[in-house]
C-alpha positions in Angstrom: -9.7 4.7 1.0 -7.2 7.7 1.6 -7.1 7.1 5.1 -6.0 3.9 4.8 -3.8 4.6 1.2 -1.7 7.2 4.8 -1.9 4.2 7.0 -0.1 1.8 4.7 2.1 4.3 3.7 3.3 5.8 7.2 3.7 2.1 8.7 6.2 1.3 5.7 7.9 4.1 7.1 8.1 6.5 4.1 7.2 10.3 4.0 5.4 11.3 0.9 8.2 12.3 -1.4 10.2 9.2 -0.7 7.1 6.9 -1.4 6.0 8.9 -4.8 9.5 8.4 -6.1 9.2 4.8 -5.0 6.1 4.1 -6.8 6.7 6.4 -9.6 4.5 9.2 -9.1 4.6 12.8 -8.4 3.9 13.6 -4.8 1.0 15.8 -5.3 -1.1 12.1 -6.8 0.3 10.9 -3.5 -1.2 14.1 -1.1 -4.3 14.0 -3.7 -4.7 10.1 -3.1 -4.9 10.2 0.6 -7.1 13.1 1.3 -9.6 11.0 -1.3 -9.1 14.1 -4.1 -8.6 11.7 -7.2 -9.1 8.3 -8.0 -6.0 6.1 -7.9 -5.7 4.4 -11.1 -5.6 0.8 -10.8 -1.6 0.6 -11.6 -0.7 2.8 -8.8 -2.7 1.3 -6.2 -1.3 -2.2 -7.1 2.4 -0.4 -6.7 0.8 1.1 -3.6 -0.1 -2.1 -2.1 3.6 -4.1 -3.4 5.6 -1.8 -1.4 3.4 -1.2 1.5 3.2 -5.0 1.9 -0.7 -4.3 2.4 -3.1 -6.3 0.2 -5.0 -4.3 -2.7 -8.5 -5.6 -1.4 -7.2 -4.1 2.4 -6.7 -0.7 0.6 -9.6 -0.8 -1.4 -12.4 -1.7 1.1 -10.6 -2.0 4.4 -11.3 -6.1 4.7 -8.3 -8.6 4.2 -8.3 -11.8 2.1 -9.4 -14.6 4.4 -7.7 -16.9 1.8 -6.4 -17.5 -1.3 -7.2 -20.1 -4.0 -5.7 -22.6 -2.0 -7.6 -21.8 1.0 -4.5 -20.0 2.5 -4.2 -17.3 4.4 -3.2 -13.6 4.0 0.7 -14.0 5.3 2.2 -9.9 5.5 5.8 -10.1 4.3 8.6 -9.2 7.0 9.1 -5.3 6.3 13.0 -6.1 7.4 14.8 -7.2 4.8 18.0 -8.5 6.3 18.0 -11.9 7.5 17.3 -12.4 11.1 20.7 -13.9 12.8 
């Protein structure tokens, strides 16, 4: 999971300091998160996953929802958030 905890972060585009103050943790649970050191309590992955754009499941095993309860599928939010013009 740590591997892909870096991968999530690093394609947000956030170093390790600027993403633990994002999510609200120090930036040694964000070093000891991605070399797989320490569990990642459930709270911080779910804050992980929110502003990565990245779903929780994706993080946790690697496979992305295929749908939803509706039968939809997985749509990744535009990382940009200025409208286009």
């Amino acid at each position: 999971m740590g591997d892909r905890l870096r991968k999530a972060r690093e394609s947000a585009g956030f170093g390790q300091r600027d993403f633990a103050a994002r999510i609200g943790v120090s930036s040694q649970t964000v070093t000891n998160a991605e070399k797989g050191h320490r569990a990642v309590r459930k709270i911080t992955l779910n804050a992980w996953a929110h502003v990565t754009c990245v779903p929780v499941a994706w993080l946790e095993t690697g496979s992305v929802p295929t749908g939803g309860p509706d039968g939809a599928s997985y749509t990744p939010r535009d990382s940009n958030p200025e409208p286009a013009d």
